[in-house]
mmJSON file of the N, C-alpha and C atoms, coordinates in Angstrom:
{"data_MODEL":{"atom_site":{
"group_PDB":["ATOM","ATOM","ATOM","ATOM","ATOM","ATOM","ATOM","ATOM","ATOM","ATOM","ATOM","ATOM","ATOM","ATOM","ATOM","ATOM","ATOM","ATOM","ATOM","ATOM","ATOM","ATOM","ATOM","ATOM","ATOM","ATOM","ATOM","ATOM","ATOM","ATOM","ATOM","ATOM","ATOM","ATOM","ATOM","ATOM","ATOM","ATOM","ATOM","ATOM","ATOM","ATOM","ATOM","ATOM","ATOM","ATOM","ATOM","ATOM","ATOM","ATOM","ATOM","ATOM","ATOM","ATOM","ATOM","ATOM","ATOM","ATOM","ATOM","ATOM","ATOM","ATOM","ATOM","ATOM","ATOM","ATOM","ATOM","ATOM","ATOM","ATOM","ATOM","ATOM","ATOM","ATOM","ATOM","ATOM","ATOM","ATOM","ATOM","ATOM","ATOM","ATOM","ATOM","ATOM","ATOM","ATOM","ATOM","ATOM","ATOM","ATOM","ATOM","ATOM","ATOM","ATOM","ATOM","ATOM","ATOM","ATOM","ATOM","ATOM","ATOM","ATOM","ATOM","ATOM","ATOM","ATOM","ATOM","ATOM","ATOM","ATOM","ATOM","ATOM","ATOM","ATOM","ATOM","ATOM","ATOM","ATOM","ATOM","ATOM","ATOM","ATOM","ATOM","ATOM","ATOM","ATOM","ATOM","ATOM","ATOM","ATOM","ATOM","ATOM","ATOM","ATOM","ATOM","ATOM","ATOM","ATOM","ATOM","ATOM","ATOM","ATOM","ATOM","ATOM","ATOM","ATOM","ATOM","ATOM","ATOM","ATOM","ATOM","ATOM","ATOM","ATOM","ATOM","ATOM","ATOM","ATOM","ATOM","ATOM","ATOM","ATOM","ATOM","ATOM","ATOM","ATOM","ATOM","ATOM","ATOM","ATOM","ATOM","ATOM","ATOM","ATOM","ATOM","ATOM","ATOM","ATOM","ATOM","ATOM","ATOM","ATOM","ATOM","ATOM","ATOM","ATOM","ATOM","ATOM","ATOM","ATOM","ATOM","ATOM","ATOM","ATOM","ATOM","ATOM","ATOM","ATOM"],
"id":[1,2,3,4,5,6,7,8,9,10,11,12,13,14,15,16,17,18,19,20,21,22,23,24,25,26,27,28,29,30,31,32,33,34,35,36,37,38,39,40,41,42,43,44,45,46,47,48,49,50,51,52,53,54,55,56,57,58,59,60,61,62,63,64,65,66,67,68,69,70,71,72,73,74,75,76,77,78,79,80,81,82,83,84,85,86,87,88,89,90,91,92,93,94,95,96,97,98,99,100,101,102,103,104,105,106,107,108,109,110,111,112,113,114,115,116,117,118,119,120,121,122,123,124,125,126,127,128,129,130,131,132,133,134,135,136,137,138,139,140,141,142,143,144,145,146,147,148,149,150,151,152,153,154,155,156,157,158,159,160,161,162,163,164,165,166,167,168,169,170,171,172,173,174,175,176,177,178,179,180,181,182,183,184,185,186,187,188,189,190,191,192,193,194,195,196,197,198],
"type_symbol":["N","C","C","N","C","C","N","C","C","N","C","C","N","C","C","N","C","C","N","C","C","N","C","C","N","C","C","N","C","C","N","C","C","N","C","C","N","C","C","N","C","C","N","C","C","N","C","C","N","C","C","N","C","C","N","C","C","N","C","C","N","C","C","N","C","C","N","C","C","N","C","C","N","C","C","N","C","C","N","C","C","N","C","C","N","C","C","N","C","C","N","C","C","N","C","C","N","C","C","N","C","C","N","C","C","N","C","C","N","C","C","N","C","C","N","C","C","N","C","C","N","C","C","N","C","C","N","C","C","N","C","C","N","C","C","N","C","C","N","C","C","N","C","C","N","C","C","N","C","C","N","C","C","N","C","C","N","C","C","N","C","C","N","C","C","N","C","C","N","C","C","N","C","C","N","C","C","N","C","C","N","C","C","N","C","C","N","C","C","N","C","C","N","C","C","N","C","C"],
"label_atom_id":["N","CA","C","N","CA","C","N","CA","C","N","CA","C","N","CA","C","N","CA","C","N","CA","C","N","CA","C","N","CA","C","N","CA","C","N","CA","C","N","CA","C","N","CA","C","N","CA","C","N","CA","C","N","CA","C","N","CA","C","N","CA","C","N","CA","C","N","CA","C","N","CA","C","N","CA","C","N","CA","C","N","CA","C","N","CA","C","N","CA","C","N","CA","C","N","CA","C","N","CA","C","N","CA","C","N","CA","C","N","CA","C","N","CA","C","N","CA","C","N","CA","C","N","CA","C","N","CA","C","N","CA","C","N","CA","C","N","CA","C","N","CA","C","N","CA","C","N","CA","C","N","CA","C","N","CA","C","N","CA","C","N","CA","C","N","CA","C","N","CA","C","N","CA","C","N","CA","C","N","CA","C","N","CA","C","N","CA","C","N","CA","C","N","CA","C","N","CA","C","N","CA","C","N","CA","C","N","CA","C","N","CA","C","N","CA","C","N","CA","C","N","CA","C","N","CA","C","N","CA","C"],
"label_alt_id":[null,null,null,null,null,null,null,null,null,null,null,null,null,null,null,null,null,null,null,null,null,null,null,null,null,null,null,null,null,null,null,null,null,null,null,null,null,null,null,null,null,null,null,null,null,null,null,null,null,null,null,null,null,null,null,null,null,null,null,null,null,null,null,null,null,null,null,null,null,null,null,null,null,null,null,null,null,null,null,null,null,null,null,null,null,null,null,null,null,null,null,null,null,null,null,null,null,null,null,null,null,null,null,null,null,null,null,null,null,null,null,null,null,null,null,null,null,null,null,null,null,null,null,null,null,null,null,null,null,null,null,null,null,null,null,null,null,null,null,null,null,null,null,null,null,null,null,null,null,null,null,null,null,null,null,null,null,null,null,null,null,null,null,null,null,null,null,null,null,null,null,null,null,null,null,null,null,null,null,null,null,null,null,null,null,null,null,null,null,null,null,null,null,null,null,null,null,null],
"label_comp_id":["UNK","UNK","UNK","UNK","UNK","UNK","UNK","UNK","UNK","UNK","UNK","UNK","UNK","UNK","UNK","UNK","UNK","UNK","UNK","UNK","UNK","UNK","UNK","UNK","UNK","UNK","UNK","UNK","UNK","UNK","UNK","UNK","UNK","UNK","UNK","UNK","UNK","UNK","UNK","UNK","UNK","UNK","UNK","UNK","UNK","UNK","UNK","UNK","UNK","UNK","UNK","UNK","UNK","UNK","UNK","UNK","UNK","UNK","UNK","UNK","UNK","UNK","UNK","UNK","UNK","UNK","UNK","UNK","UNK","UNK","UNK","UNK","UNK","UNK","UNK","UNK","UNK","UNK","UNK","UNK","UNK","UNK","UNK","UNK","UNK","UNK","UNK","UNK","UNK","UNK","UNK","UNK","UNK","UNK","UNK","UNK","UNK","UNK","UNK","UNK","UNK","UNK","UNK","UNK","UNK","UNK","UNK","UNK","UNK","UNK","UNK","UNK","UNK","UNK","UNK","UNK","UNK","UNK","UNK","UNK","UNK","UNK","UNK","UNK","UNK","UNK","UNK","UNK","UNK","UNK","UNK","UNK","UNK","UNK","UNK","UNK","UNK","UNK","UNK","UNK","UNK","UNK","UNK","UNK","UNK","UNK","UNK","UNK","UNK","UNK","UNK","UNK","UNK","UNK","UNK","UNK","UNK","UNK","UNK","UNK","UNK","UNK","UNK","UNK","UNK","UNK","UNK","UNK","UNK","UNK","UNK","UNK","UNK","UNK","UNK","UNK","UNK","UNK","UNK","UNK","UNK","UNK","UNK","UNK","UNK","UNK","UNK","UNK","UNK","UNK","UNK","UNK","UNK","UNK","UNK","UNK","UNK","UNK"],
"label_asym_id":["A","A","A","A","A","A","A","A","A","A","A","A","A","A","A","A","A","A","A","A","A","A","A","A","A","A","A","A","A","A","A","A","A","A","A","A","A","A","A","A","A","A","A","A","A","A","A","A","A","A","A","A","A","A","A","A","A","A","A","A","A","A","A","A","A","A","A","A","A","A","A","A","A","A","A","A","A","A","A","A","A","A","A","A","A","A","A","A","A","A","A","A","A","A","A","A","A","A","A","A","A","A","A","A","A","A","A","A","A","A","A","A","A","A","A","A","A","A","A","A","A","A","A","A","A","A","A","A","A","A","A","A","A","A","A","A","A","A","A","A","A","A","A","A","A","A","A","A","A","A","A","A","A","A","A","A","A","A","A","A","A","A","A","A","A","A","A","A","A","A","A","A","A","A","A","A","A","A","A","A","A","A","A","A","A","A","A","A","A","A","A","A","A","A","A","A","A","A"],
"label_entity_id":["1","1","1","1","1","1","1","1","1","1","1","1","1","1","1","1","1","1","1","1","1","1","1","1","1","1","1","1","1","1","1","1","1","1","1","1","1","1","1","1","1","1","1","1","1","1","1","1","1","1","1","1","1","1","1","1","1","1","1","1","1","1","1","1","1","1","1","1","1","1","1","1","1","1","1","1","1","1","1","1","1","1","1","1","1","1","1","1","1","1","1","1","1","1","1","1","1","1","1","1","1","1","1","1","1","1","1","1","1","1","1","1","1","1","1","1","1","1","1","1","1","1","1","1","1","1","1","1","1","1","1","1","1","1","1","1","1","1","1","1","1","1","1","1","1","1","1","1","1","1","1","1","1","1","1","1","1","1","1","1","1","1","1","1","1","1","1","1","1","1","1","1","1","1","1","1","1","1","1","1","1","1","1","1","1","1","1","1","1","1","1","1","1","1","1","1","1","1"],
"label_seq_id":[1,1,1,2,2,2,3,3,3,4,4,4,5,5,5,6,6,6,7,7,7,8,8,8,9,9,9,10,10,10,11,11,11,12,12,12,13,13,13,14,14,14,15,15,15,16,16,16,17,17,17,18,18,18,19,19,19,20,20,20,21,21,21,22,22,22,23,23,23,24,24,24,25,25,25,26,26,26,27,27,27,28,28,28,29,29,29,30,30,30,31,31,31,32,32,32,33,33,33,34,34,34,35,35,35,36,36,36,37,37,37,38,38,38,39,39,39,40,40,40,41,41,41,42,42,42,43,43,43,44,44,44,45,45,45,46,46,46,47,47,47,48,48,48,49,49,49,50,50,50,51,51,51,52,52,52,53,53,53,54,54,54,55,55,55,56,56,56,57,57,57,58,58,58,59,59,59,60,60,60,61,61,61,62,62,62,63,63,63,64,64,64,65,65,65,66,66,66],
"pdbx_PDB_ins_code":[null,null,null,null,null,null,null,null,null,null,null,null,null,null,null,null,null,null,null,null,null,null,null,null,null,null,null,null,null,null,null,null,null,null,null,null,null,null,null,null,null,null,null,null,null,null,null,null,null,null,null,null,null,null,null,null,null,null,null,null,null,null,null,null,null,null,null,null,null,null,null,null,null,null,null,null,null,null,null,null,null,null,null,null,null,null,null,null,null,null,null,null,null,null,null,null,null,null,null,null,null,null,null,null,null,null,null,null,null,null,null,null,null,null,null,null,null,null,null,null,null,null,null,null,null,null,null,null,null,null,null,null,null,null,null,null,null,null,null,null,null,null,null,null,null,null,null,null,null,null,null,null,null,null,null,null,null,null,null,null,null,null,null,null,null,null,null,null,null,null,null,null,null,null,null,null,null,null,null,null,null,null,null,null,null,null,null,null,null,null,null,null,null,null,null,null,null,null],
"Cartn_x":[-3.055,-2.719,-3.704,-3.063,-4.163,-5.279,-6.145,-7.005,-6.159,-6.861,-6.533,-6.898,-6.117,-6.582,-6.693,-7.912,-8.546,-7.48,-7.062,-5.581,-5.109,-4.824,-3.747,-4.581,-5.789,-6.604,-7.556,-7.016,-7.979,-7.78,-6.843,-6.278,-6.722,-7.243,-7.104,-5.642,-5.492,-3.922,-3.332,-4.25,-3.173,-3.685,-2.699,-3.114,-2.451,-3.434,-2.892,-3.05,-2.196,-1.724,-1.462,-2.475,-2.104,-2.131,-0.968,-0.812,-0.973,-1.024,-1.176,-0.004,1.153,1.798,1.879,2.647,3.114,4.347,5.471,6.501,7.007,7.824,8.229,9.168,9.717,10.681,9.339,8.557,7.631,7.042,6.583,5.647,6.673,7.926,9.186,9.363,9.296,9.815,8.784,7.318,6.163,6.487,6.107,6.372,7.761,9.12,9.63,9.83,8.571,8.593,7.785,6.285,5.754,6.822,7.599,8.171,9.225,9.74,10.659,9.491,8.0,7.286,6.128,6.531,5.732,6.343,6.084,6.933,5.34,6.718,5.841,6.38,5.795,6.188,6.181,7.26,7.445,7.339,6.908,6.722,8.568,8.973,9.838,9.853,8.254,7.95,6.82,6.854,5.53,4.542,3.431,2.826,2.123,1.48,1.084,-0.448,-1.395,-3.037,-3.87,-3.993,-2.727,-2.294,-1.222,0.242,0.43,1.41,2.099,1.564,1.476,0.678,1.693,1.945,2.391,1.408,1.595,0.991,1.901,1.915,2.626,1.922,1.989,1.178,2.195,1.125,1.605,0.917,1.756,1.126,0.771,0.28,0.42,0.242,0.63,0.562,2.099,3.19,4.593,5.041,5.37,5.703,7.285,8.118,9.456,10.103,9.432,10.231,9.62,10.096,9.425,9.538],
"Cartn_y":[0.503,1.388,2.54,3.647,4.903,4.419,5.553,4.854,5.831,5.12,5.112,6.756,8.008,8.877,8.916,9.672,10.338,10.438,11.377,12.303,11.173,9.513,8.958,8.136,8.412,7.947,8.782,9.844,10.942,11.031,10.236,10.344,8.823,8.837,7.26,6.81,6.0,5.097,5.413,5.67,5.937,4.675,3.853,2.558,2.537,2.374,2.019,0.646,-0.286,-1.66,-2.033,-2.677,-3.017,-4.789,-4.974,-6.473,-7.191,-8.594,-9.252,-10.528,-10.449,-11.473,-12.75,-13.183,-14.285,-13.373,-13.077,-12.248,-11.45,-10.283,-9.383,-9.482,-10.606,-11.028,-11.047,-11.668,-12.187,-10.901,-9.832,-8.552,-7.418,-7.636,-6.703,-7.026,-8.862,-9.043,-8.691,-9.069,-8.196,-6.667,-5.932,-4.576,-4.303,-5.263,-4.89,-5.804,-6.043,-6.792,-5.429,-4.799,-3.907,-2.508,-2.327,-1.136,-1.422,-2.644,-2.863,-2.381,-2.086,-2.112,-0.576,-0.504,1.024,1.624,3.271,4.305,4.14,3.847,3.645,4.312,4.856,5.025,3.963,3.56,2.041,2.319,1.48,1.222,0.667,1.595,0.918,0.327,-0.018,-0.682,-1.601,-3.097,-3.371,-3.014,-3.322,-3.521,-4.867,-4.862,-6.487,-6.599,-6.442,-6.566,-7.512,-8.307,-9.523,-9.513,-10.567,-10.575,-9.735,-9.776,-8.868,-7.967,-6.571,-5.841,-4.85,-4.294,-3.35,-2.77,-1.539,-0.541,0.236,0.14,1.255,1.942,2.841,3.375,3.874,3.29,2.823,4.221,4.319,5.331,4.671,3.829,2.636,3.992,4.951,5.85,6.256,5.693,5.578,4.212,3.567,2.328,2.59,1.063,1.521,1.034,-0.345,-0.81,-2.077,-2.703,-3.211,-4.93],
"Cartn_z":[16.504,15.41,15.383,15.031,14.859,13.766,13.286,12.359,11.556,10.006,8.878,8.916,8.289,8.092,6.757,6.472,4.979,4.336,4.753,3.502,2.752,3.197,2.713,1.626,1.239,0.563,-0.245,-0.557,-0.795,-2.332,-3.327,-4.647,-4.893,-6.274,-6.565,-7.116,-6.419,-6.786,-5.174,-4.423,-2.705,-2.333,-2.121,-1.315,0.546,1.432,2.979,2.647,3.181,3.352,4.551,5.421,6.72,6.24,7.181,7.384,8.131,8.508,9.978,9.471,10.301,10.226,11.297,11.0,12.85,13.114,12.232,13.266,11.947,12.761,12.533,10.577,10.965,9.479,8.488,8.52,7.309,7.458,8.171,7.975,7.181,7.494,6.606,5.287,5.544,3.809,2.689,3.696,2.273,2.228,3.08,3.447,1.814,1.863,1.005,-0.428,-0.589,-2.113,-2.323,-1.516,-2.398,-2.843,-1.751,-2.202,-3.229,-3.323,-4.876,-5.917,-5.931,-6.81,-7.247,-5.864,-6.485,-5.085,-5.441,-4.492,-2.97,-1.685,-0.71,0.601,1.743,2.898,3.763,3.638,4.577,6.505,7.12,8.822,8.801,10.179,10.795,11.772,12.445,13.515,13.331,14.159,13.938,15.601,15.206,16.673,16.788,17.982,18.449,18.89,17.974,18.364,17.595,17.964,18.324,17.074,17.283,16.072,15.472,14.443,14.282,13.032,13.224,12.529,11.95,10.645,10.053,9.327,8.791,7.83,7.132,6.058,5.307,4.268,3.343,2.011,1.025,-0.192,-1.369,-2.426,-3.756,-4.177,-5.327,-6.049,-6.912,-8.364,-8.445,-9.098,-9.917,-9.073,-9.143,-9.013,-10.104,-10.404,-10.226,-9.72,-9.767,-10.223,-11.301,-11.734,-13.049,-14.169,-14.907,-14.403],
"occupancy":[1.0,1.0,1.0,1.0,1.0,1.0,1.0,1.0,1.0,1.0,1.0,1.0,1.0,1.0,1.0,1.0,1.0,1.0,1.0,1.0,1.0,1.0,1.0,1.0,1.0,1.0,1.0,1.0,1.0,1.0,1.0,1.0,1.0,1.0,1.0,1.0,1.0,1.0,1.0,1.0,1.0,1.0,1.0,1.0,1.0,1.0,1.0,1.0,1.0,1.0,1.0,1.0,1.0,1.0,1.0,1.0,1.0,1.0,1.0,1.0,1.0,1.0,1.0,1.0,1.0,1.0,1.0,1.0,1.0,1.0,1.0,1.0,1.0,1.0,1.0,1.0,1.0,1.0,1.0,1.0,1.0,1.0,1.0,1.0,1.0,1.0,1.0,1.0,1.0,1.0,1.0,1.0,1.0,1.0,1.0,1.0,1.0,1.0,1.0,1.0,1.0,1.0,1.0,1.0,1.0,1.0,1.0,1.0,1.0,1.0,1.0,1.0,1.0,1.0,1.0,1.0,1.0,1.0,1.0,1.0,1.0,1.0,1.0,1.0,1.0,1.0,1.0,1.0,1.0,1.0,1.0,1.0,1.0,1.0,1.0,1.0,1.0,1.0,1.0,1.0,1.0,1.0,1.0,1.0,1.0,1.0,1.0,1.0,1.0,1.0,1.0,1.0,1.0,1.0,1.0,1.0,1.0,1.0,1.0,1.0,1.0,1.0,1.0,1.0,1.0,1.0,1.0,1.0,1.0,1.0,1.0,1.0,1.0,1.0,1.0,1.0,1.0,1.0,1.0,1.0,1.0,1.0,1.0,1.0,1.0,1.0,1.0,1.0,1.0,1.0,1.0,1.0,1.0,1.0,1.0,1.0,1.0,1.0],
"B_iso_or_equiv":[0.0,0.0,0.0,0.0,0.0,0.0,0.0,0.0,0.0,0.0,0.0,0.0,0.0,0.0,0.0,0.0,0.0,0.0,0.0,0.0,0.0,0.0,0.0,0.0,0.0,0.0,0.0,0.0,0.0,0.0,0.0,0.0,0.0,0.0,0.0,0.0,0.0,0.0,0.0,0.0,0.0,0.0,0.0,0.0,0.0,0.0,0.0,0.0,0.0,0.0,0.0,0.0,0.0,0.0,0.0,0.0,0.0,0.0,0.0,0.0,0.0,0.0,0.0,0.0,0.0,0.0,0.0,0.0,0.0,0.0,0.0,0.0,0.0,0.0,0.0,0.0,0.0,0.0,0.0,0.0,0.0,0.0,0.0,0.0,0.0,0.0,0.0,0.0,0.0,0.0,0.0,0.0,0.0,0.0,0.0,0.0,0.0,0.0,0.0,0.0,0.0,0.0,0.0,0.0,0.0,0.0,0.0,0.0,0.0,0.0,0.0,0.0,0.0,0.0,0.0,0.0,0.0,0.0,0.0,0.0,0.0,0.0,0.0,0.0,0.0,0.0,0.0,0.0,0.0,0.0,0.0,0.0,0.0,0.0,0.0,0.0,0.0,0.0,0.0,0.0,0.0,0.0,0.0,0.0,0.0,0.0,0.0,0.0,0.0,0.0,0.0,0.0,0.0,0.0,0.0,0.0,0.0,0.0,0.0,0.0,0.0,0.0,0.0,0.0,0.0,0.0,0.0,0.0,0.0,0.0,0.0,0.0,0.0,0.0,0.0,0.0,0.0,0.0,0.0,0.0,0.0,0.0,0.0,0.0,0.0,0.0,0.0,0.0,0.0,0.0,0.0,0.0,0.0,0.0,0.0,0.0,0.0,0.0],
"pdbx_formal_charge":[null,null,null,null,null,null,null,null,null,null,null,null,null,null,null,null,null,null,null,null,null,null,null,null,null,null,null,null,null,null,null,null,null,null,null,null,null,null,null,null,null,null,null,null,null,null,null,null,null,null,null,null,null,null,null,null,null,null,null,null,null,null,null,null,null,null,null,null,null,null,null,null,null,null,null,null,null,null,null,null,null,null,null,null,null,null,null,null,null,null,null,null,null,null,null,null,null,null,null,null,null,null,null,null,null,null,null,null,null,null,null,null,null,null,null,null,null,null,null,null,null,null,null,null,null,null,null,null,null,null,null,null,null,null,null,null,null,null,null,null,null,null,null,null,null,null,null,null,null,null,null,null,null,null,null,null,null,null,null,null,null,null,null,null,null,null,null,null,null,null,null,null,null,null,null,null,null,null,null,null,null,null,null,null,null,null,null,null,null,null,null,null,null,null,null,null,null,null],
"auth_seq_id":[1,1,1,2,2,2,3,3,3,4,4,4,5,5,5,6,6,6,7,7,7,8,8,8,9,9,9,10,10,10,11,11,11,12,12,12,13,13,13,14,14,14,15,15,15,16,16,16,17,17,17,18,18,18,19,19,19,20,20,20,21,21,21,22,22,22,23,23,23,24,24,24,25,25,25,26,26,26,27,27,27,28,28,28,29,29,29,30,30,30,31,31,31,32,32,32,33,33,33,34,34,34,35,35,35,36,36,36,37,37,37,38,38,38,39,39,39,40,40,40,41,41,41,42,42,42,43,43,43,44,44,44,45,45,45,46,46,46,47,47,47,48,48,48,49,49,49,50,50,50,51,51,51,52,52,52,53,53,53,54,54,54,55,55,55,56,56,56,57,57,57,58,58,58,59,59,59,60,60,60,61,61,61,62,62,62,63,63,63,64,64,64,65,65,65,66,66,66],
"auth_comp_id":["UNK","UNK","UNK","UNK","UNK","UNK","UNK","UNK","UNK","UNK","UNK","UNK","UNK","UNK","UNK","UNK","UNK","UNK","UNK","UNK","UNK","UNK","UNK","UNK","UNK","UNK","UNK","UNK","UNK","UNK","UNK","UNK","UNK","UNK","UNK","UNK","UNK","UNK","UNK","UNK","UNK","UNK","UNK","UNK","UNK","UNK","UNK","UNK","UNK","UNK","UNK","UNK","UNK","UNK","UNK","UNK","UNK","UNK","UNK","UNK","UNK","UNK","UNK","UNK","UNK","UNK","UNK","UNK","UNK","UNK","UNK","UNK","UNK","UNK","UNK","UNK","UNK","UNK","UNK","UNK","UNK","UNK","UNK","UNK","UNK","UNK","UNK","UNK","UNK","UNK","UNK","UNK","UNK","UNK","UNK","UNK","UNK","UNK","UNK","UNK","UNK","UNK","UNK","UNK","UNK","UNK","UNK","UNK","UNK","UNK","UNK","UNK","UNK","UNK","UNK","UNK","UNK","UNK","UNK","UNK","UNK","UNK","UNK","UNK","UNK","UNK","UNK","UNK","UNK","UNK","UNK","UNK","UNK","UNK","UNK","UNK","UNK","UNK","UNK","UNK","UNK","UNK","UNK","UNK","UNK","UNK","UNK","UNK","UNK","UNK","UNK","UNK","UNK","UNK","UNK","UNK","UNK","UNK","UNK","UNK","UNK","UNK","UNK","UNK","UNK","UNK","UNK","UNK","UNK","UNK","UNK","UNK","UNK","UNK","UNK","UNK","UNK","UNK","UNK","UNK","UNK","UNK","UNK","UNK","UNK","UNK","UNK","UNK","UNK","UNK","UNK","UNK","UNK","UNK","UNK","UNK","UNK","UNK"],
"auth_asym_id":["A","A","A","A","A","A","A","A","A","A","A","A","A","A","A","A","A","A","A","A","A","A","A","A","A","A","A","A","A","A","A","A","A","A","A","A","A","A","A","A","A","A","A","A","A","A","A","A","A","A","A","A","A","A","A","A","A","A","A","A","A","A","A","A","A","A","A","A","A","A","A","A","A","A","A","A","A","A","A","A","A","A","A","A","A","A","A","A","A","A","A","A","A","A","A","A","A","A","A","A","A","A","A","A","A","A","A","A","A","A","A","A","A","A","A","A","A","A","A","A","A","A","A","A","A","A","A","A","A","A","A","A","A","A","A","A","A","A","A","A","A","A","A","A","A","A","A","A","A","A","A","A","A","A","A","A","A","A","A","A","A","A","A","A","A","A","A","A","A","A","A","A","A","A","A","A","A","A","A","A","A","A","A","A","A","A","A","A","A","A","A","A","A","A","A","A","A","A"],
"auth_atom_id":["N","CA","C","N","CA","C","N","CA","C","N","CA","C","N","CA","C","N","CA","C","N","CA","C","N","CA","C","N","CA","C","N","CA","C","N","CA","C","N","CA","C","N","CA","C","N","CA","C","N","CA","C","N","CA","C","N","CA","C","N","CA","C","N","CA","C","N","CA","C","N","CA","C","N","CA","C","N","CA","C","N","CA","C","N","CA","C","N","CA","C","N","CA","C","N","CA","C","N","CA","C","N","CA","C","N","CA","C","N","CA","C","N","CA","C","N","CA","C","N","CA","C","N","CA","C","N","CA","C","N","CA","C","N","CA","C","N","CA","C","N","CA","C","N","CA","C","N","CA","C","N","CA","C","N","CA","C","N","CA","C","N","CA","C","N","CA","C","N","CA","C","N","CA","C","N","CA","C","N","CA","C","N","CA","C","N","CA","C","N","CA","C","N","CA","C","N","CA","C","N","CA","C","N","CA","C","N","CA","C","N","CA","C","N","CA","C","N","CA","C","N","CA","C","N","CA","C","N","CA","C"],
"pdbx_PDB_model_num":[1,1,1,1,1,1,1,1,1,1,1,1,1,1,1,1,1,1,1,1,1,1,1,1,1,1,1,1,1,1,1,1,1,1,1,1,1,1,1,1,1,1,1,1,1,1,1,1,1,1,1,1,1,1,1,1,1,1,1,1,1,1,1,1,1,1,1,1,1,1,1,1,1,1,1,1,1,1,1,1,1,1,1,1,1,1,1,1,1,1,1,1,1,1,1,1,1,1,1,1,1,1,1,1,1,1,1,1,1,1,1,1,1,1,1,1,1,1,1,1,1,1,1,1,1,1,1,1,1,1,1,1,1,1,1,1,1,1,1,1,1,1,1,1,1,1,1,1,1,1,1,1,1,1,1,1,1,1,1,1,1,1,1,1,1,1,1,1,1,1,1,1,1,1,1,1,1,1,1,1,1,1,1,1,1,1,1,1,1,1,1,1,1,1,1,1,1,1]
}}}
């Protein structure tokens, strides 16, 4: 994975969320409980260093739902 750049952390309430799963299903289904919950730029890919790794960012600043 690239590194984390500044920008996506430069506001308080910007959350980066990297994950480590065993496979691809269990790294999507978290990936989409947070975004039922606050406004996020979701990964449409994972990668493999080792297992299974996603990242997406969260703006925990935009809630989406009660």
């Amino acid at each position: 994975m690239e590194p984390i750049n500044e920008t996506h952390v430069a506001e308080p309430g910007l959350v980066v969320v990297e994950l480590a799963a065993a496979d691809d299903e269990t790294a999507f289904a978290l990936q989409e409980q947070l975004a039922a919950r606050w406004a996020t730029a979701p990964a449409d890919r994972t990668t493999r260093e080792p297992g299974v790794r996603l990242r997406c960012y969260l703006d925990l600043r935009q809630p989406l739902g009660a």
